[in-house]
BALOBA-1460 file (C-alpha; in Angstrom, 3 decimals):
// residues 349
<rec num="1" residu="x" x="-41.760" y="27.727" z="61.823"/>
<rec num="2" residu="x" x="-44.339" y="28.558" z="59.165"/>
<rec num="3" residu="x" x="-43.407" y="27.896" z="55.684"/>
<rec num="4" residu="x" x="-39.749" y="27.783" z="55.914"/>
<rec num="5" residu="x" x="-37.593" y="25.713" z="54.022"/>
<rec num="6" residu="x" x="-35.342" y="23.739" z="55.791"/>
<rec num="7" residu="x" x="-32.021" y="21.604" z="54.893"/>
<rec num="8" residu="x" x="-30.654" y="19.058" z="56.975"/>
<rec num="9" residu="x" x="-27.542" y="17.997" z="56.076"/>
<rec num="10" residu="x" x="-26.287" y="14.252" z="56.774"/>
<rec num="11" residu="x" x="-29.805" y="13.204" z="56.848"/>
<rec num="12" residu="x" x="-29.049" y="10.141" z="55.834"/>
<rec num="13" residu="x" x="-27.763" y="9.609" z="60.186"/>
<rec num="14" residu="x" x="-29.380" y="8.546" z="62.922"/>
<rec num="15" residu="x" x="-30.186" y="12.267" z="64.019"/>
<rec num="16" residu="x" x="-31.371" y="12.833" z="60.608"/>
<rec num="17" residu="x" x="-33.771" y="9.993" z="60.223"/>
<rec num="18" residu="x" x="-35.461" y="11.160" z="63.504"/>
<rec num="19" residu="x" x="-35.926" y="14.872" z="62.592"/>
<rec num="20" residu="x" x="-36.933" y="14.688" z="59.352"/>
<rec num="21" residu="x" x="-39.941" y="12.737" z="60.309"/>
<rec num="22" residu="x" x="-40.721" y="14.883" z="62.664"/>
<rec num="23" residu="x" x="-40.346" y="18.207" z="60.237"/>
<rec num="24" residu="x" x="-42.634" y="16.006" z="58.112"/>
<rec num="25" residu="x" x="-44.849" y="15.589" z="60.224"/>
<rec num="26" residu="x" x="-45.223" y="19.543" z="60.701"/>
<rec num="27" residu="x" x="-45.818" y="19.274" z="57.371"/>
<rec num="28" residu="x" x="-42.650" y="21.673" z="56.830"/>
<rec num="29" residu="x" x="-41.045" y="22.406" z="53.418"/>
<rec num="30" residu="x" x="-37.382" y="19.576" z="53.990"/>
<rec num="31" residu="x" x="-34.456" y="19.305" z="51.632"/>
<rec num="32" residu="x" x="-32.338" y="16.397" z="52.797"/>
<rec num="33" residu="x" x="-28.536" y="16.048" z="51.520"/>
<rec num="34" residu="x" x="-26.013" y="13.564" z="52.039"/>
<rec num="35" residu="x" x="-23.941" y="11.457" z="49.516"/>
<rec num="36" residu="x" x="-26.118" y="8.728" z="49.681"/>
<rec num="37" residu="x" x="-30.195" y="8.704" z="49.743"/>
<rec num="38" residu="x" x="-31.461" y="7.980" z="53.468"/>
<rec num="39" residu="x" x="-33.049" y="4.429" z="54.177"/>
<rec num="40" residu="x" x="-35.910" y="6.214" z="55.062"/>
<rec num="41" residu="x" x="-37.212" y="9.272" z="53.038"/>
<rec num="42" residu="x" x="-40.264" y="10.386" z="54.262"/>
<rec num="43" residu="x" x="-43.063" y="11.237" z="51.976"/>
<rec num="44" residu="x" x="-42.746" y="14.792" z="50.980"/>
<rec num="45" residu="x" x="-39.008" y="15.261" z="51.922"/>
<rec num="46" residu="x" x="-37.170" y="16.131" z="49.116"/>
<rec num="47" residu="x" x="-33.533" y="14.236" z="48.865"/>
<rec num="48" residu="x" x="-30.498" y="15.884" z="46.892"/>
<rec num="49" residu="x" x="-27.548" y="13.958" z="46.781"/>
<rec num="50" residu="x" x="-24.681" y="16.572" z="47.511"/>
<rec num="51" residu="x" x="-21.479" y="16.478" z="49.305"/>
<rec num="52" residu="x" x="-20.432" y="19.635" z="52.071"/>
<rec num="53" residu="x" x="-16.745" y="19.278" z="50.316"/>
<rec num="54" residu="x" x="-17.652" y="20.624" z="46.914"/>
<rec num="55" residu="x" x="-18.207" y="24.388" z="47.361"/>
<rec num="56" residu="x" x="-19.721" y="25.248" z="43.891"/>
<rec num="57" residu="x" x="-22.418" y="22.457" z="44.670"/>
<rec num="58" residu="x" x="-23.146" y="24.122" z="47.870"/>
<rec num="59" residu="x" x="-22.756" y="27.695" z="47.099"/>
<rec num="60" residu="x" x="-25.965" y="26.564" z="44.033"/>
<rec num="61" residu="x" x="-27.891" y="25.287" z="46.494"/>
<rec num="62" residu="x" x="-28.543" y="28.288" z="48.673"/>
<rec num="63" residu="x" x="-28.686" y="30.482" z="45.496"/>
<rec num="64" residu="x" x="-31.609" y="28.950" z="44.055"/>
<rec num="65" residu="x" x="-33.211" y="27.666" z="46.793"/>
<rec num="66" residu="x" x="-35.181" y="29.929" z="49.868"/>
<rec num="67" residu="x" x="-33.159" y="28.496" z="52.506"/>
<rec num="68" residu="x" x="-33.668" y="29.828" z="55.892"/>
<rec num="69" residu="x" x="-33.311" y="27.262" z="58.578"/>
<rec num="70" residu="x" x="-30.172" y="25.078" z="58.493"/>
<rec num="71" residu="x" x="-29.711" y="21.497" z="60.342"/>
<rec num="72" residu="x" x="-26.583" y="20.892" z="59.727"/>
<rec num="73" residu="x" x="-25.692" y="17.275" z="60.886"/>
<rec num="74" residu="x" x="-23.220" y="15.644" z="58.499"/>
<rec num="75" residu="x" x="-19.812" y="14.884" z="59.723"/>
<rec num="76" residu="x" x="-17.215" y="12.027" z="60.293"/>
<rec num="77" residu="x" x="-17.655" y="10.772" z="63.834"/>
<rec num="78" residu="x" x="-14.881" y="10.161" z="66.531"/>
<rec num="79" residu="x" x="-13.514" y="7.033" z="65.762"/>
<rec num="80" residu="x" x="-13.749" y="7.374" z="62.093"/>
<rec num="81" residu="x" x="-12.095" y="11.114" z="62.302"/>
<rec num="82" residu="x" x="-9.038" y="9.086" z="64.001"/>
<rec num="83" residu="x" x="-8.314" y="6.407" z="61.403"/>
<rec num="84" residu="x" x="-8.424" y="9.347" z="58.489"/>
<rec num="85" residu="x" x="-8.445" y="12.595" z="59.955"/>
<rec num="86" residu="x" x="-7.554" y="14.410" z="56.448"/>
<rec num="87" residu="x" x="-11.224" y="13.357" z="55.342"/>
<rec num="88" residu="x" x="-12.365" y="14.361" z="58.523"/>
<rec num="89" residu="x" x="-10.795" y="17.442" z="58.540"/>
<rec num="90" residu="x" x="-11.855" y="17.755" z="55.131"/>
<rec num="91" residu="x" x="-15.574" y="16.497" z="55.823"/>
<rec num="92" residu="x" x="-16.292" y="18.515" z="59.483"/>
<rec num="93" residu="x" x="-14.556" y="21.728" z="59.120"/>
<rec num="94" residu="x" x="-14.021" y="22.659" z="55.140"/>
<rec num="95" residu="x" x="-17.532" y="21.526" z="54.740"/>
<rec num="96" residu="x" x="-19.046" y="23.502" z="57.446"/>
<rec num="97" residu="x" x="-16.992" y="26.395" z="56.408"/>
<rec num="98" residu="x" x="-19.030" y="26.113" z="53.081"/>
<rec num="99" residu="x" x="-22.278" y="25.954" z="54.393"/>
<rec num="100" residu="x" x="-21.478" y="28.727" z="56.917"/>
<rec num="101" residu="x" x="-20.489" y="31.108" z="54.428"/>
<rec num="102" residu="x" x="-23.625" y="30.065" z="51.964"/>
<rec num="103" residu="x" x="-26.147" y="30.620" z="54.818"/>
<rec num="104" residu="x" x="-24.709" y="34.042" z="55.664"/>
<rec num="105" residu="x" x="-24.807" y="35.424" z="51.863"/>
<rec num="106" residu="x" x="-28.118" y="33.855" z="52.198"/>
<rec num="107" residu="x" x="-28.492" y="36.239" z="55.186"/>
<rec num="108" residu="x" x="-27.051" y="39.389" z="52.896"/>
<rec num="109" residu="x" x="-29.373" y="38.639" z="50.087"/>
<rec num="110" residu="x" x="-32.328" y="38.084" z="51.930"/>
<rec num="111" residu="x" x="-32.140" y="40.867" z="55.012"/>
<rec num="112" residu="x" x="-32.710" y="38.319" z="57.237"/>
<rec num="113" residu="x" x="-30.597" y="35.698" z="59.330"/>
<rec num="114" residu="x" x="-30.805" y="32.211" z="58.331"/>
<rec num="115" residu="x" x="-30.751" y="30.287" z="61.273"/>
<rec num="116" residu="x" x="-27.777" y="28.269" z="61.694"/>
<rec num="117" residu="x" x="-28.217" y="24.990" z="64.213"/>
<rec num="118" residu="x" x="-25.340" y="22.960" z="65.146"/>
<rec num="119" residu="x" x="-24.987" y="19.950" z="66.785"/>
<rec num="120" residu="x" x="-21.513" y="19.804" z="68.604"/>
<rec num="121" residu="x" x="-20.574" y="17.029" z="70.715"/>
<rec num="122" residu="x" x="-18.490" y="16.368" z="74.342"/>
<rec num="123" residu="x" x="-15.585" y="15.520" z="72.347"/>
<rec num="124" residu="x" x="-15.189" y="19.072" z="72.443"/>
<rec num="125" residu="x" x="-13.860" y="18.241" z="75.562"/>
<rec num="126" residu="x" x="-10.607" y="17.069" z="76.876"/>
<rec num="127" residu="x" x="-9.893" y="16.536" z="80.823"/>
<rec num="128" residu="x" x="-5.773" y="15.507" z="80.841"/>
<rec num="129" residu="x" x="-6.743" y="12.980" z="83.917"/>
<rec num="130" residu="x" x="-9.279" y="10.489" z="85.017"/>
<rec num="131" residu="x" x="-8.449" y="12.190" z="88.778"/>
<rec num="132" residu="x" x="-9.553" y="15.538" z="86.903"/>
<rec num="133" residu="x" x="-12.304" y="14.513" z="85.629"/>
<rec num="134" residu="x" x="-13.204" y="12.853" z="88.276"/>
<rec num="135" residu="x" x="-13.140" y="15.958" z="90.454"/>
<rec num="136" residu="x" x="-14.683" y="18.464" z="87.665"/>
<rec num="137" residu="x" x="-18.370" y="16.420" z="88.526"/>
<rec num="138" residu="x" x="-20.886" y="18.596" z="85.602"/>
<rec num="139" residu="x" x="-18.378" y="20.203" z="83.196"/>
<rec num="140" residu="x" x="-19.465" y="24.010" z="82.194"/>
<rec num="141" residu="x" x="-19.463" y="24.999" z="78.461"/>
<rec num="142" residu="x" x="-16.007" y="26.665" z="78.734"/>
<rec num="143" residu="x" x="-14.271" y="23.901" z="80.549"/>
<rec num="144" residu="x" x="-11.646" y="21.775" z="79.700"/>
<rec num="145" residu="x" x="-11.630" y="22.732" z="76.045"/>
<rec num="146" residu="x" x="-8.856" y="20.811" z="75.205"/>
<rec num="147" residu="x" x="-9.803" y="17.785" z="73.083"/>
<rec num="148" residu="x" x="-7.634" y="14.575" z="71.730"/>
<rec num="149" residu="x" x="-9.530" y="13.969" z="68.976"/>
<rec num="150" residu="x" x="-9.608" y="15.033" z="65.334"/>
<rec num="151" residu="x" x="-13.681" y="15.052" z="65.216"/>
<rec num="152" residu="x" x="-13.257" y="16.748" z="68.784"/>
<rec num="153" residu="x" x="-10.688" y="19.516" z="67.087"/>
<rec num="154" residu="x" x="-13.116" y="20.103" z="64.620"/>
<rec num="155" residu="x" x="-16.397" y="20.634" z="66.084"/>
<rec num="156" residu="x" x="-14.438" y="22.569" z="68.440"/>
<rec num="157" residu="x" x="-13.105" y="24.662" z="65.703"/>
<rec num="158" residu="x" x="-16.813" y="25.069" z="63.839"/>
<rec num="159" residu="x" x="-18.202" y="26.052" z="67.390"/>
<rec num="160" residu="x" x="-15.792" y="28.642" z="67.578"/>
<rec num="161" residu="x" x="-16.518" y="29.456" z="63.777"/>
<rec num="162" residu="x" x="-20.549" y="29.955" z="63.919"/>
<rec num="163" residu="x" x="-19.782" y="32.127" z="66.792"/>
<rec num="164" residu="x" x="-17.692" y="34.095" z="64.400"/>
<rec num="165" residu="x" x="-19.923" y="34.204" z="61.598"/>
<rec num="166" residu="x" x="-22.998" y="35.323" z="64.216"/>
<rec num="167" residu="x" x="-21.093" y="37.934" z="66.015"/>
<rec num="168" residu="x" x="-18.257" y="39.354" z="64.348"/>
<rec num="169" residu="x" x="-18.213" y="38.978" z="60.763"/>
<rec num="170" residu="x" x="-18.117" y="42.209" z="59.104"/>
<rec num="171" residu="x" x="-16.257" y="42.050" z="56.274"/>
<rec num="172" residu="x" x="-18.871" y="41.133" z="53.382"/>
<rec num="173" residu="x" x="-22.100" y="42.246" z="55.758"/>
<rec num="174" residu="x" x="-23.709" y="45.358" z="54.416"/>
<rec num="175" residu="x" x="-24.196" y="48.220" z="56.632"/>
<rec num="176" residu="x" x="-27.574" y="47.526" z="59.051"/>
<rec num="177" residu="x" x="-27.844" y="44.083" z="57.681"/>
<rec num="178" residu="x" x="-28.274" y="40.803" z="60.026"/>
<rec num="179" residu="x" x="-25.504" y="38.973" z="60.728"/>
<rec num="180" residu="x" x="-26.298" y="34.964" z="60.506"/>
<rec num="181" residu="x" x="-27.999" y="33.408" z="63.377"/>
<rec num="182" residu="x" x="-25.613" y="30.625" z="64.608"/>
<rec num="183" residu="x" x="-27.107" y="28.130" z="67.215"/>
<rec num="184" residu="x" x="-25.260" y="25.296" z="69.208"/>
<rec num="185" residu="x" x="-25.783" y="22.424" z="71.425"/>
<rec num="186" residu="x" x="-23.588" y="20.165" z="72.667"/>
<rec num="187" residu="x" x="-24.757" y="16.554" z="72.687"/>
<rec num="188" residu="x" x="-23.741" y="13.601" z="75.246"/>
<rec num="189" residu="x" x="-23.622" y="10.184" z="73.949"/>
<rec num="190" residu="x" x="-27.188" y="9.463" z="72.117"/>
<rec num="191" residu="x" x="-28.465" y="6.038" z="72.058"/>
<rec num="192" residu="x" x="-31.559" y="5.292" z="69.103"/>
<rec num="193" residu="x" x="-33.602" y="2.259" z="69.156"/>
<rec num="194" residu="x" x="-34.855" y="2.730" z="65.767"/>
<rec num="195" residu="x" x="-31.331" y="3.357" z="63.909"/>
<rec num="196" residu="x" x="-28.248" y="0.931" z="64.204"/>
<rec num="197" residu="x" x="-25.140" y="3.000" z="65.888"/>
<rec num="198" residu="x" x="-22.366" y="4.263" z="63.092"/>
<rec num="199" residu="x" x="-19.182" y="3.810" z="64.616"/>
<rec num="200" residu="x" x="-19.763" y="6.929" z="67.772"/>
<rec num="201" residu="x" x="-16.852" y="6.399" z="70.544"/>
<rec num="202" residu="x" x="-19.748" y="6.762" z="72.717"/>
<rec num="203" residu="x" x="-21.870" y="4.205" z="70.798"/>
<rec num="204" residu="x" x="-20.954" y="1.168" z="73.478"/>
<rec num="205" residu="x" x="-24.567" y="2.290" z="74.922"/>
<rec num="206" residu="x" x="-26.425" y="1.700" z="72.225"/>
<rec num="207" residu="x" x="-24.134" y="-1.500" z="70.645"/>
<rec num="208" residu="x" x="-25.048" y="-3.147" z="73.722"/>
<rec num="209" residu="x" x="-28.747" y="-2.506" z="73.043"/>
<rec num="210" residu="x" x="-28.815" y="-3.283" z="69.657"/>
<rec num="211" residu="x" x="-26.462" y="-6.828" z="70.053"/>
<rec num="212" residu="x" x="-28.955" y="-7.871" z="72.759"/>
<rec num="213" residu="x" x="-31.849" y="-7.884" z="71.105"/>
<rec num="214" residu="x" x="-30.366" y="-9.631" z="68.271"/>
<rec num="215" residu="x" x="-29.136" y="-12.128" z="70.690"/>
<rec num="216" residu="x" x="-25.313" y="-11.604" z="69.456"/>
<rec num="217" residu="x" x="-22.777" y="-11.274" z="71.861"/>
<rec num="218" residu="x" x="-20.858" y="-7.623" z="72.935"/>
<rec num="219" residu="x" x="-17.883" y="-6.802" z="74.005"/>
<rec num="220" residu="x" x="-17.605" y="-3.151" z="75.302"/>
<rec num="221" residu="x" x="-14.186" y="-1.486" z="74.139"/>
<rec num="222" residu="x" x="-13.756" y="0.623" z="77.682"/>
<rec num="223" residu="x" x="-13.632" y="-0.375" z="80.950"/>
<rec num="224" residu="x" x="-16.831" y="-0.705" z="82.885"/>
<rec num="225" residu="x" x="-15.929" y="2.384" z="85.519"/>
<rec num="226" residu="x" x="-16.018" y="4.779" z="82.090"/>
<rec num="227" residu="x" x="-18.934" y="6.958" z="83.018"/>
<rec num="228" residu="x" x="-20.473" y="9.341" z="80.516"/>
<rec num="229" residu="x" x="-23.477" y="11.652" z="79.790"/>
<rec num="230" residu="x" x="-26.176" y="10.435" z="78.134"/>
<rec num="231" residu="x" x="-29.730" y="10.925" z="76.460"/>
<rec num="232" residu="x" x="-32.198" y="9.485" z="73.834"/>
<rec num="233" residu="x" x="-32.838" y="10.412" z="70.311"/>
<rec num="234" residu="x" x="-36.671" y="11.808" z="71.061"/>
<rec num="235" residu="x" x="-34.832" y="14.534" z="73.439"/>
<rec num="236" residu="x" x="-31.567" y="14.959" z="71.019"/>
<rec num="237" residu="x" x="-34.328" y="16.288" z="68.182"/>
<rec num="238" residu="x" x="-36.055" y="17.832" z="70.610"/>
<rec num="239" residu="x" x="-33.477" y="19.971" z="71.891"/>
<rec num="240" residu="x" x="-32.350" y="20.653" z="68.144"/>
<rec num="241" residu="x" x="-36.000" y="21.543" z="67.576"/>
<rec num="242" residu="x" x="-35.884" y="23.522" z="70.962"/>
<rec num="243" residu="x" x="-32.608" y="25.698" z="69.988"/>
<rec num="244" residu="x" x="-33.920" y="26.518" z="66.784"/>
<rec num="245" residu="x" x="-37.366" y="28.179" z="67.975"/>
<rec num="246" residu="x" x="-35.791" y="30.487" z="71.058"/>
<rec num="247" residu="x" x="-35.980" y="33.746" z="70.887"/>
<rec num="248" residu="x" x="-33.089" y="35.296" z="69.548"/>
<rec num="249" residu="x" x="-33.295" y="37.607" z="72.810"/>
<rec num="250" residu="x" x="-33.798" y="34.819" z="74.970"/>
<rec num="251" residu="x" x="-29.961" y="33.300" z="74.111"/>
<rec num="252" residu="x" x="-27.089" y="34.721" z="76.017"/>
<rec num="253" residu="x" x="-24.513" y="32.215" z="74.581"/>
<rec num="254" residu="x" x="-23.927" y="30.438" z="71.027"/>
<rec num="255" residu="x" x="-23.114" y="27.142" z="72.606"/>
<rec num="256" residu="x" x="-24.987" y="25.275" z="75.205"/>
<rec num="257" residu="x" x="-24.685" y="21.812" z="76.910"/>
<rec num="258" residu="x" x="-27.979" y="19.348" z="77.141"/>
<rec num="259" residu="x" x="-27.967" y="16.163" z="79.229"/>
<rec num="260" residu="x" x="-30.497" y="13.746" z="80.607"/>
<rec num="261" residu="x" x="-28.315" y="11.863" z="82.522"/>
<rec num="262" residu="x" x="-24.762" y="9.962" z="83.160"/>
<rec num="263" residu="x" x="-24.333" y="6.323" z="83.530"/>
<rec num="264" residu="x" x="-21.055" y="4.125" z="83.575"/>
<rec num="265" residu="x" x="-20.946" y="1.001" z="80.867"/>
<rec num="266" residu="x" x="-21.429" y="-1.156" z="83.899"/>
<rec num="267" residu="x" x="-24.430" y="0.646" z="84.948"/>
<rec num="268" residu="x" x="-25.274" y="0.474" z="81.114"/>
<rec num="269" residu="x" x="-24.762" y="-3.400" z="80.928"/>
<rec num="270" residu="x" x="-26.447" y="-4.326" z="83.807"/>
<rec num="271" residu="x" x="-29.820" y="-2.265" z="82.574"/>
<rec num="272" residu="x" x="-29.628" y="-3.838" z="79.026"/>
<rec num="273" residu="x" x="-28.908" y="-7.592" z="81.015"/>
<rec num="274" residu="x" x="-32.373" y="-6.832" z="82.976"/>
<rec num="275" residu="x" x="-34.183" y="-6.244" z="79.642"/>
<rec num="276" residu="x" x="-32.728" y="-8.926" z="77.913"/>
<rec num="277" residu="x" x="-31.737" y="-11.509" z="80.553"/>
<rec num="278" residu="x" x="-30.327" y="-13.811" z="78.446"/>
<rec num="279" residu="x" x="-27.663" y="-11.309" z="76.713"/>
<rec num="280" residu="x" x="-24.045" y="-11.981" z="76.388"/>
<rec num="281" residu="x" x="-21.730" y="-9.079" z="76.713"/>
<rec num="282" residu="x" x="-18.017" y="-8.741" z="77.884"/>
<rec num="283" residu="x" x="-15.835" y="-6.340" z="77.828"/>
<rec num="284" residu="x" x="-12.177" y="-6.248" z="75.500"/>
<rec num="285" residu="x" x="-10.754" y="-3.324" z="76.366"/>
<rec num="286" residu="x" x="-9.409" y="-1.139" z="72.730"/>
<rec num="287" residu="x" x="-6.617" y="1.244" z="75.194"/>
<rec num="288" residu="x" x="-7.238" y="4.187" z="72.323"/>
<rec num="289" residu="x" x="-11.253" y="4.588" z="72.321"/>
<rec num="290" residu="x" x="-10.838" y="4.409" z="76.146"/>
<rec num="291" residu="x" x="-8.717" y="7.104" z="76.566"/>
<rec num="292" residu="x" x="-11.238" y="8.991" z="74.266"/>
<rec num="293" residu="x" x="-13.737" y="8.467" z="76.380"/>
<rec num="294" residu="x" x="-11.410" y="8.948" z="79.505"/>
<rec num="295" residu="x" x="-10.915" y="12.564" z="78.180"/>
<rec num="296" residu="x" x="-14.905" y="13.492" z="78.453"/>
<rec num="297" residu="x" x="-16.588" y="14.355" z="81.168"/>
<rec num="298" residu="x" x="-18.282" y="12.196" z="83.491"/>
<rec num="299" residu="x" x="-21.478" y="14.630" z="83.324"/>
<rec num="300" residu="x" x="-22.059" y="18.202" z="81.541"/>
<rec num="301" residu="x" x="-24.154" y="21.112" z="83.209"/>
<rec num="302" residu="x" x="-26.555" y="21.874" z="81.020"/>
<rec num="303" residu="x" x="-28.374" y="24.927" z="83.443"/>
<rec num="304" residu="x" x="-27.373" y="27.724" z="80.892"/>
<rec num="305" residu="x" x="-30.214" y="26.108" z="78.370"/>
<rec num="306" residu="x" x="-32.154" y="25.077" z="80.837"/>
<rec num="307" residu="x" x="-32.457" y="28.990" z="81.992"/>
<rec num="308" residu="x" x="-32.320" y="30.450" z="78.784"/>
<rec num="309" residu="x" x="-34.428" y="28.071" z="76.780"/>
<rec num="310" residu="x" x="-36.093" y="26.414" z="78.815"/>
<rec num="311" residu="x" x="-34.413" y="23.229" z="78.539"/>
<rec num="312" residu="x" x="-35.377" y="19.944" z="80.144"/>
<rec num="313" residu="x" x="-35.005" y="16.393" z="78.745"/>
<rec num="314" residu="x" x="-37.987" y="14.331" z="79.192"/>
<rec num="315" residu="x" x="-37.026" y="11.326" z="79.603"/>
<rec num="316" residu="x" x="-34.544" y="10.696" z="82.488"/>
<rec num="317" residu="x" x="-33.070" y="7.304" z="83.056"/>
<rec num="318" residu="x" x="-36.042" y="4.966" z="83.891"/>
<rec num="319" residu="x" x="-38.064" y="6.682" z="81.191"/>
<rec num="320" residu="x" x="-35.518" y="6.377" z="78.937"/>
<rec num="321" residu="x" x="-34.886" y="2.720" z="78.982"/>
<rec num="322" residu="x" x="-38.752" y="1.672" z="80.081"/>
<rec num="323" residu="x" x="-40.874" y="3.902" z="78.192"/>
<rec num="324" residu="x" x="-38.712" y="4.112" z="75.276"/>
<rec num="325" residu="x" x="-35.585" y="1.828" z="74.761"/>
<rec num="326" residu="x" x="-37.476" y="-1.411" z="75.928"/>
<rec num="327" residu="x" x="-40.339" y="-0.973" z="73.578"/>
<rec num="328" residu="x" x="-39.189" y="0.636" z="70.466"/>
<rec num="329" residu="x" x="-36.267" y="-2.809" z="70.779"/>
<rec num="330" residu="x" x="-38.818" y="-5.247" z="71.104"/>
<rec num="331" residu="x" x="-41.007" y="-3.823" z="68.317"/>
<rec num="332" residu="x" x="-37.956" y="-3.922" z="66.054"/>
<rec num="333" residu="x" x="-36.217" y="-6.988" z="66.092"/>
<rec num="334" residu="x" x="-39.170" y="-9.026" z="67.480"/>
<rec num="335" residu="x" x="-37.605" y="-10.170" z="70.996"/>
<rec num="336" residu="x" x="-38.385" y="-10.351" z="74.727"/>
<rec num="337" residu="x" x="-37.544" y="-8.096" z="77.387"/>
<rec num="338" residu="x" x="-38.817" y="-9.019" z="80.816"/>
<rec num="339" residu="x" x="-41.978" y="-7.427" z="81.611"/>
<rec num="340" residu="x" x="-42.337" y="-5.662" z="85.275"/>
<rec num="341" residu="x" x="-45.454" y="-4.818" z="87.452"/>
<rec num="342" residu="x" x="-47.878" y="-2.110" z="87.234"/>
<rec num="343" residu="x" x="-45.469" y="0.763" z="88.502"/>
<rec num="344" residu="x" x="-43.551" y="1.026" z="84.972"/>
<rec num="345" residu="x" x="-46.052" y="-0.917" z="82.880"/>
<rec num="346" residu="x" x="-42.946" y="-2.027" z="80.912"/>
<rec num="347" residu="x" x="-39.983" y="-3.364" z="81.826"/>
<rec num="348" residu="x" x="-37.494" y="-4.215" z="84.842"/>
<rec num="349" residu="x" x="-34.880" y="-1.952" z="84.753"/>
């Protein structure tokens, strides 16, 4: 990526804490922005406090700044969209709009596309049945587009809106000039050992992980049968990271699925109970965030990136929760999980 400058919005997040490191560690050019400053700034990273919402703010910040690579990550998640879905509304889609229309006059003054990457979500989704969904097995990208959910509705809606922006916007685009270089993926559920879950319908994963190891009791808000797609942060920034180096040739869609793989909460539980034997977690079912999660799908196919981009997560299940989870737990809030033999060199699973 050179010397470009890069913004990541919502850095403050558990995707953002992950990939600005990393950009760091490229020793990239990184302006972070959120409305509050990140727990962890890495050195070099350069923080502006800024909220999506306030157009002038944004519309500045492309205007005197070189931006040409955009991360944009800030947004109010699922279950937070439902209790105020004005501020959601106001937060996921007016916001994105902003940035959307900054990067492409970006694109018009510069004569070249600043490159637009968007993490969506499978709350794009919405299957009207658990029978459905139960029969759909690995949900394409333009499946069962329906969604329940305000966050759902609205990265739905800015999906739809990059692809706009990328492909047919004309009306401010000089003759022969680039059109903005929109870029998608669709995450599963994402479960982080080193950042504490925000309030994700899909965050029962990593709740149970994180109330383990601090030896505080769980109880998981859906019922143990709820199966979902998952992966770990290392291959959510990778595929971020992945997206935003294809070839522009290379992409025959704007929107692709990535998975690593799809586990029930029971399947989930009884992992997290091997790691930490001792562990205490229930379930108490809350009937809404169930039928949220009811609405997903059960798996995603994610072949389209894998033959376009060259796609593969690399960590699949026992990876993910010996040769990543288990450790990076342990390391940070100082407990045992059961060691296993020489196969794993970690941890029962």
């Amino acid at each position: 990526m050179g010397t470009a400058t890069i913004l990541i919005t919502g850095a403050a997040g558990e995707i953002g804490h992950s990939l600005m490191d990393l950009l760091q560690r490229m020793g990239e050019r990184v302006i972070a922005i959120d409305l509050m400053q990140p727990s962890h700034l890495p050195s070099g990273v350069e923080f502006r406090k800024l909220d999506i919402t306030d157009n002038t703010a944004v519309q500045h910040l492309f205007r005197s700044t070189d931006v040409d690579r955009v991360f944009h990550l800030a947004g109010l998640l699922s279950t937070g969209g439902e209790k105020n879905p004005i501020l959601a509304h106001s937060v996921n889609v007016q916001g994105s709009f902003h940035l959307l229309t900054a990067a492409h006059e970006a694109t018009q003054r510069n004569g070249a596309p600043v490159r637009f990457i968007f993490p969506s979500t499978i709350a794009a989704y919405g299957i009207p049945s658990p029978q459905i969904k139960d029969a759909a097995g690995s949900v394409r990208e333009d499946q069962y587009l329906a969604p329940i959910t305000m966050y759902g509705n609205n990265k739905l809606y800015v999906e739809n809106l990059g692809r706009y922006f990328s492909n047919y916007f004309q009306l401010l685009c000089a003759e022969n000039h680039p059109h903005l270089d929109f870029r998608c993926v669709r995450l599963p559920g994402v479960i982080s050992a080193e950042t504490v879950p925000t309030g994700g319908t899909s965050d029962y994963g990593p709740e149970m992980l994180h109330a383990a190891a601090q030896g505080a009791h769980y109880d998981c808000f859906v019922t143990p049968d709820a199966r979902l797609p998952f992966m770990v942060m290392p291959d959510a920034v990778r595929a971020l990271m992945d997206i935003a180096d294809a070839p522009r040739e290379s992409l025959t869609q704007s929107v692709y699925n990535v998975r690593s793989f799809s586990l029930t909460a029971e399947e989930i539980r009884q992992r997290v109970l091997k790691l930490f034997p001792g562990a205490s977690i229930g379930y108490a079912l809350h009937e809404r965030r169930n039928a949220i999660v009811a609405s997903w799908p059960g798996d995603t196919d994610d072949s389209a990136a894998r033959r376009d981009w060259g796609w593969a997560p690399s960590y699949d299940v026992e990876r993910a929760f010996g040769e990543y989870l288990a450790p990076a737990i342990r390391a940070r809030y100082g407990r045992s999980a059961r060691k296993t033999g020489p196969d794993l060199g970690c941890v029962a699973l």
